[in-house]
N, C-alpha and C positions, 0 to 999 in steps of 0.2 A: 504494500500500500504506500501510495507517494504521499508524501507532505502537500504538494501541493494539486491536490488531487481533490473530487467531489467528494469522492470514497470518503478518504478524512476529515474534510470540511462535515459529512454526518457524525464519522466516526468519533473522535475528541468532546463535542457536546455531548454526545450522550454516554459515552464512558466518564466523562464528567461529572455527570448529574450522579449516575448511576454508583459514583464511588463515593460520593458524600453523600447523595440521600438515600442509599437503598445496602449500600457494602460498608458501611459506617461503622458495625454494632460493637465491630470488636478488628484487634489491629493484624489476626490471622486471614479474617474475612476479606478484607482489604488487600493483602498479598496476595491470596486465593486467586481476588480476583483480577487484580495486576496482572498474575502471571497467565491465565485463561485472555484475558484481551489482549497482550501481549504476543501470546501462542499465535491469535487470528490474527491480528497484523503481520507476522511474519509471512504466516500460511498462504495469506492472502496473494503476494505473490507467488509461492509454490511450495505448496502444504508437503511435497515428500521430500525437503532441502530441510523443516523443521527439525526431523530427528537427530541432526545432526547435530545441533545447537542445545539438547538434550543430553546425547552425548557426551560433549562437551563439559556439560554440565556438570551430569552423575559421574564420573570420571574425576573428574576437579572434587567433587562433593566428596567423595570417598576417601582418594587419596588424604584430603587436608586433614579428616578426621583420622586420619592411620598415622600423619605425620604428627598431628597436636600430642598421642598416645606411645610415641614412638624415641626411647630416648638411645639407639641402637645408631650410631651414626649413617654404617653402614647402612640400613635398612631405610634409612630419610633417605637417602641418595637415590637407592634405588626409586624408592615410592616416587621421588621426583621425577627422577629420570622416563619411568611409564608416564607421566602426566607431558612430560615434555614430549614424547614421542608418540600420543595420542594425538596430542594440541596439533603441533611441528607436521605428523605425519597426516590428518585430514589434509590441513593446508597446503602441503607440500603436493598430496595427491591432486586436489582440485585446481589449486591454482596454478602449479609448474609443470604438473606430467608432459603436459603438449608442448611445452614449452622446450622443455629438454629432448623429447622424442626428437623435434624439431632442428634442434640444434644441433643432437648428435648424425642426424642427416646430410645438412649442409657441411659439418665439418669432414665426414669422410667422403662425402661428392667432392667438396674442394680437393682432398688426396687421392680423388682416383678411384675413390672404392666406394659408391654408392649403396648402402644399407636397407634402404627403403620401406623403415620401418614405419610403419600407420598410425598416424595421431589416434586420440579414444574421441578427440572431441569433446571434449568434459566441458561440462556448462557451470562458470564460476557461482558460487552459493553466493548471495548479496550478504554482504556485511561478515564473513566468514574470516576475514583481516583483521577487523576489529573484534567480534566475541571472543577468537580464541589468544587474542591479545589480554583480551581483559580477565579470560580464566588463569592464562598462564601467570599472573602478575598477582593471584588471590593465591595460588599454592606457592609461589615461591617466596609470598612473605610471610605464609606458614612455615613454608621449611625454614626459613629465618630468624619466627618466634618474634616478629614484629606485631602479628596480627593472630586474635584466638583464631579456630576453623569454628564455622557457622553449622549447627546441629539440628538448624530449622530449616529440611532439605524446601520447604516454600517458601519462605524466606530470600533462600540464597537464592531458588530458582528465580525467582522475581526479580534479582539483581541483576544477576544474569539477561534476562531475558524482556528488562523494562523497553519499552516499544519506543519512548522516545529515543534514544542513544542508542539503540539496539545496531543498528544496520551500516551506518559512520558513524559512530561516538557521539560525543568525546569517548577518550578510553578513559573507564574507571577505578580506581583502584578502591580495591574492598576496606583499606582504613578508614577513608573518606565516604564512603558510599553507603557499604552494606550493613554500617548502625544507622544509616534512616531507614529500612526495612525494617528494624528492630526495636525502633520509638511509636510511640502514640503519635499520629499526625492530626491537626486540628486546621481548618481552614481559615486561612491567612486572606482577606481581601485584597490588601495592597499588594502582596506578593500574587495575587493573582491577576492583578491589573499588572503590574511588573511582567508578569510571563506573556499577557495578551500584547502588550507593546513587543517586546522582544522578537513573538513568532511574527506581528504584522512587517517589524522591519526586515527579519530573517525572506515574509515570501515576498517584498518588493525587490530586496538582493536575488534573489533565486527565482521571479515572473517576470520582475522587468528588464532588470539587467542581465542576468545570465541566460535567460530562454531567448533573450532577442541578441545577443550576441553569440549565440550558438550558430543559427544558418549561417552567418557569413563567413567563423572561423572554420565553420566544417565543408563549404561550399570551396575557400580554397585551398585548404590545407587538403582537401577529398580529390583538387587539383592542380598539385603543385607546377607541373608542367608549362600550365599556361598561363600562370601568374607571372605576377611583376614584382618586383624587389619591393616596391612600396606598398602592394599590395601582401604582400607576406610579413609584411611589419606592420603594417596598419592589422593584420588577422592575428598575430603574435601578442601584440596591444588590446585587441578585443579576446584575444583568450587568457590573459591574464586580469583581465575585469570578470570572465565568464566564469573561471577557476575558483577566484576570490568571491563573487559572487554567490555561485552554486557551492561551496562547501561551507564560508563562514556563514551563509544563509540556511544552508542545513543544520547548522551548531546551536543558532540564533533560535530555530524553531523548536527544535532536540531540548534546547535549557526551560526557553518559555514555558515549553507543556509540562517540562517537569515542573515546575512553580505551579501550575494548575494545580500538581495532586501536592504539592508540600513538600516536593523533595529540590535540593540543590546539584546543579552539575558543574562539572569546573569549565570556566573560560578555557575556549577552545582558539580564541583567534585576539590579540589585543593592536590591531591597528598595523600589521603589517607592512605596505606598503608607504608607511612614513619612517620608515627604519632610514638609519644614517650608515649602515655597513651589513655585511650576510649573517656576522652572528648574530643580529640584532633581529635582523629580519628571521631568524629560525627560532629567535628567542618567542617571537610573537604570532608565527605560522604553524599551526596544528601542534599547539602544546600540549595536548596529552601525551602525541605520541612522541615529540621529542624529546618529552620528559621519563618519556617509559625507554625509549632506549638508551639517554642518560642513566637512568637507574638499576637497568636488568640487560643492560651490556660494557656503555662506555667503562661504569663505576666496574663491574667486574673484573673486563680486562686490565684494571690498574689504573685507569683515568688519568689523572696527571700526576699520579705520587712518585713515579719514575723521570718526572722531569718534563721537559718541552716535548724531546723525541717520543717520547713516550703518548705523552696527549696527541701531538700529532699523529704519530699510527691510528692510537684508538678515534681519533677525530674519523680519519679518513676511512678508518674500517665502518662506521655507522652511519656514516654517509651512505657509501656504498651500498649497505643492507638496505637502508633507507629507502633507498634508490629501488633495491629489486622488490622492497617491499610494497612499491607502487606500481609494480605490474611486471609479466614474465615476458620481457621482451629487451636485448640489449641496449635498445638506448635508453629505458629507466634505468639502467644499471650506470652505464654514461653518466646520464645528468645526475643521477649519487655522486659519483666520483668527481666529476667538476666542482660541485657544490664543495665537497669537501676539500678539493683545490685552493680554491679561494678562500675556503676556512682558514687554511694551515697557515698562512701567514699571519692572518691577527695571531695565533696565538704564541707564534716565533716572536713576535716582538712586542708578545704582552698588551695585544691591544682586543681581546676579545670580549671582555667586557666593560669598553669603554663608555659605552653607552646603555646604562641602567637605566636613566630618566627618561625621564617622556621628554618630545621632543619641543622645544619652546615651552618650556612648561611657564604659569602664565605671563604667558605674552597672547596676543594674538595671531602675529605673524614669526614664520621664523626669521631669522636673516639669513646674507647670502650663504655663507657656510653651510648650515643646516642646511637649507635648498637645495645648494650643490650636489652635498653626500646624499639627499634624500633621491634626489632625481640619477644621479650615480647607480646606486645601490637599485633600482627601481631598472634601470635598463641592465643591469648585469642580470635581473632576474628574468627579466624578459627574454633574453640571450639563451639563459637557459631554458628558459619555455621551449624554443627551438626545437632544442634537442629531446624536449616531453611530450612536443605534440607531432614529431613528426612519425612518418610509416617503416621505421629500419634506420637502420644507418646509411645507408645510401640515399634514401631520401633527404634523410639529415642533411651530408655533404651539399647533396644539390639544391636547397634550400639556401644553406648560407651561402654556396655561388652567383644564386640568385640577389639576395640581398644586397650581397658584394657588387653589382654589377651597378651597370650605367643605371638602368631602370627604377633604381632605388629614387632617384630622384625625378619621377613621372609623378601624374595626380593618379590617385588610385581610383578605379573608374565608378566602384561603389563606396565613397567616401559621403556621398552626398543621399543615399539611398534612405529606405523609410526606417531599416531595421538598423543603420549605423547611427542614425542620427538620436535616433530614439535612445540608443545603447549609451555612446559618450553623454548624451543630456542627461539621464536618467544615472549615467557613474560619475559626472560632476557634481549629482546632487549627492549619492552618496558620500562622495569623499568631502565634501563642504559640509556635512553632518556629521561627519565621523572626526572631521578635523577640531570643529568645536567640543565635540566629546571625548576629546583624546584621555582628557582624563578621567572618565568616567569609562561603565563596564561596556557598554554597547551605543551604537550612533545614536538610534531614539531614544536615549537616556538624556530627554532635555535638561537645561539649564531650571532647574525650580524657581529661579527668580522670574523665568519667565512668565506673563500673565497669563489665565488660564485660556482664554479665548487662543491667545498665539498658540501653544500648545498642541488643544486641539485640534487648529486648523490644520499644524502640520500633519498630525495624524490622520485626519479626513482627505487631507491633498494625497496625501499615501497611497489610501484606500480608493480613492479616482482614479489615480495613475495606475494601480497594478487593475482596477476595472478596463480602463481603456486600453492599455499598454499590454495587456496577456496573448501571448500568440494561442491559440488555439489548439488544444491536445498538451501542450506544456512538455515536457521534456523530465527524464529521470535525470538522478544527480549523478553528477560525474563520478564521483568517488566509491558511487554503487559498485564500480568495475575492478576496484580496486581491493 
């Protein structure tokens, strides 16, 4: 079921109503039923991918309880070791099989010796990235004795299996999370006006900006052949508003509805593309999961307690995963590795966390500097979009040939079109929101000084523009794929 779908525009009201006025009575009843309308939203797209997520689950569930009981070192190890290789091995089947099948083809046709083994065609589970992210990260801080293991298998399934976060996150970790399954929740109004703004701003990022910036980046990047260098940077610049759009809008919606039922998600995106250098901008781009491979890799392999060298390897190694963990195809693996290219130097010369504050903080404008780096940082990301959104690496190559070329500086012949124009006016406004809310959690988190009339008009003009503005059929979120 999409977020921005009819399906859920019924769906959410009435699981609403239905969880404070009718599943109220007691705070098992309430999981019960989280985790039963949970179940149907996944299902909803394809009811036999559920038991997998199940799996998952009761796997994780077991294990944690064998490790809380288990003071045998050996025997934690193992118990892990099954959890990892449950989690690891779904994921690896669904999402890499073809992947590698694939690759081991092309590499022995390039030697001569053609293999010709049959992909299976495996159709990737939605969100299969994320849930078994979020199991793996619940028993390994069991086996760490960070966190008790959860005994109320509905409870945890519910955490698991919560339908906001479920399918892209955020990713959750069970310190944070899975004691709000295990409190009394009591209905908050303002935290529910709070969640209703949030998902409004999340589907104008995700109907107006991202669905209308989709045909054009897919119309030429679908043809790269017969583009023009300006128009592959004009499609690069509109996929990198579509990117940011469709997922920090998915995150947007993801938190809002949890604030419906009373529970908190963590910020998933804090304003990314105002960053002044790459660490900064990964600091602020899909934080859960840079924060999960911060903690359940870099920190493992030694992070920086070995020194510069040291941080650098582990830099570049979680890049790289990063990378493949965004999809099974070499150039996600590529733009990992770049990204962490350009890491390695801030932290050679100690500059990787030079920018903790927010940028201008109050001021209203930045100045030149800030500007500078922000517009910098902001095309190096772009750059690497390139190599995210192209079809192989050879298309890659001939993309940035293309770019390279005379033609870069032609007018791009749909610069002036209905879906481009709509797109830039519609991500000016965003980022003129988001600019003033830099300090705060999310762009519609207005200014409280402001008068209530201003206020709502913004939010009314919202609600116009994504009425007017909706292409028709709407589009799934990118990161579905992922």
């Amino acid at each position: 079921m999409l977020f921005n779908s009819i399906d859920f525009a019924v769906f959410l009201p009435l699981v609403f109503l239905l969880y404070w006025f009718v599943f109220n009575r007691s705070l098992r009843l309430q999981n019960a039923f989280l985790l039963v309308v949970s179940a149907v939203f996944y299902g909803w797209w394809d009811w036999r991918y559920l038991g997998l997520v199940f799996i998952s689950a009761a796997v994780d569930y077991v294990v944690a309880l064998k490790l809380e009981r288990s003071d045998d070192e050996k025997h934690r190890k193992l118990l892990l070791t099954i959890s990892m290789v449950a989690n690891l091995g779904m994921l690896g089947f669904f999402k890499y099989c073809d992947f590698f099948i694939t690759s081991f083809n092309d590499a022995f046709t390039f030697l001569g010796m053609p293999l010709g083994l049959r992909t299976l065609n495996i159709v990737l589970p939605v969100g299969i990235s994320f849930y078994t992210f979020q199991t793996m990260s619940y028993t390994i801080d069991v086996y760490r004795r960070q966190i008790k293991a959860a005994h109320d298998p509905i409870s945890f399934s519910a955490y698991i299996l919560f339908f906001p976060q479920l399918v892209a996150g955020p990713i959750e970790r069970a310190g944070q999370f899975l004691p709000q399954f295990l409190q009394a929740r009591t209905f908050d109004l303002d935290k529910a006006r709070d969640g209703l703004r949030q998902i409004l701003w999340g589907l104008f990022k995700k109907v107006v900006i991202a669905d209308n910036c989709a045909p054009i980046v897919n119309a030429i990047y679908g043809d790269t052949d017969g583009a023009t260098g300006s128009e592959l940077v004009l499609a690069t610049v509109l996929f990198a508003f579509q990117v940011y759009g469709d997922f920090s809008g998915y995150s947007d919606i993801a938190i809002g509805s949890a604030k419906l039922f009373g529970f908190t998600l963590m910020r998933n995106f804090a304003y990314p593309y105002f960053s002044r250098d790459i660490a900064e901008f990964w600091r602020r781009w899909h934080i859960s999961l840079s924060t999960w491979f911060r903690d359940y890799l870099y920190i493992p392999l030694g992070g920086s307690r070995g020194g510069k060298w040291m941080a650098m390897r582990n830099s570049l190694i979680i890049f790289t995963v990063s990378g493949f963990w965004h999809g099974a195809a070499w150039n996600f693996v590529l733009w990992g590795l770049i990204n962490g290219l350009y890491f390695i130097p801030l932290v050679w010369l100690d500059k990787s966390k030079q920018h903790m504050d927010i940028v201008a903080q109050g001021r209203l404008l930045p100045n030149l500097g800030e500007l500078g780096k922000m517009l910098l940082t902001f095309t190096l990301v772009c750059t690497f979009y390139v190599v995210f959104r192209s079809q192989g690496l050879g298309n890659m190559y001939d993309n940035f040939s293309t770019i390279l070329s005379a033609s870069l500086f032609t007018v791009p012949a749909v610069l002036f079109s209905k879906p481009v124009v709509i797109a830039l006016g519609a991500s000016a406004l965003m980022f003129s929101l988001e600019w003033l809310a830099r300090e705060r959690a999310y762009g519609l988190m207005l200014d409280p000084r402001l008068p209530a009339w201003a206020r709502y008009g913004v939010y009314y003009g919202l609600v116009l523009l994504i009425v007017a503005f909706a292409p028709m059929g709407g589009g799934e979120f990118i990161y579905f794929q992922f």
